[in-house]
C-alpha positions, 0 to 999 in steps of 0.5 A: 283817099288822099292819094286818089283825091290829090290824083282827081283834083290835079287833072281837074286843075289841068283840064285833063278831066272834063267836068261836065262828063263827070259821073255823079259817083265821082263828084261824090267822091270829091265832095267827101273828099273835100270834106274829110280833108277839112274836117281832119284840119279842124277847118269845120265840124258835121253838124248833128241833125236834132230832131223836132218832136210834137207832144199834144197836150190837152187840160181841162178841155184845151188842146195844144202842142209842145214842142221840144228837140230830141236828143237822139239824132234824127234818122235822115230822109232821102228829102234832107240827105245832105250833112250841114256844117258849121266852118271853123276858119274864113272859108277862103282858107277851106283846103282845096276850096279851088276844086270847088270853083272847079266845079262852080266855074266849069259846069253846066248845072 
């Protein structure tokens, strides 16, 4: 992955690739690409999804709910896909944070 991320990210320093025509499959790649190099120098840490459970209750005639985090990891949905992280070091130190303003800079959407 490495030596694939280095090539993309050197032709979109270069302008030799346009970002704007860049499939979907690509910008996925690089993303993971981003995060597996951080996550390797301990720059940030994928955060576990808890999920939220409801128990009603009812005593003596009076209904509530409770709630309480799951231990086991919530199976994720196609609304809530995207991984969350907690970044270890001042962001401006994340590893290649210049592909990011690549993207944020150059294009469209």
């Amino acid at each position: 992955m490495n030596e694939v991320g280095e090539f993309f990210t050197e032709l979109i320093i270069n302008k030799s690739l346009d970002i704007e025509t860049l499939p979907l499959a690509g910008f996925d790649f690089l993303q993971n690409y981003f995060i597996t190099v951080n996550e390797k120098l301990k720059n940030l840490i994928k955060l576990e999804k808890k999920k939220v459970a409801s128990v009603i209750n009812t005593t003596a005639g009076v209904t509530w709910n409770s709630y309480y985090v799951s231990s086991s990891p919530i199976v994720e949905s196609k609304d809530d896909d995207e991984p969350n992280f907690n970044v270890l070091v001042n962001p401006i130190n994340l590893e290649k944070s210049e592909l990011i303003w690549m993207f944020v800079l150059r294009s469209n959407d």
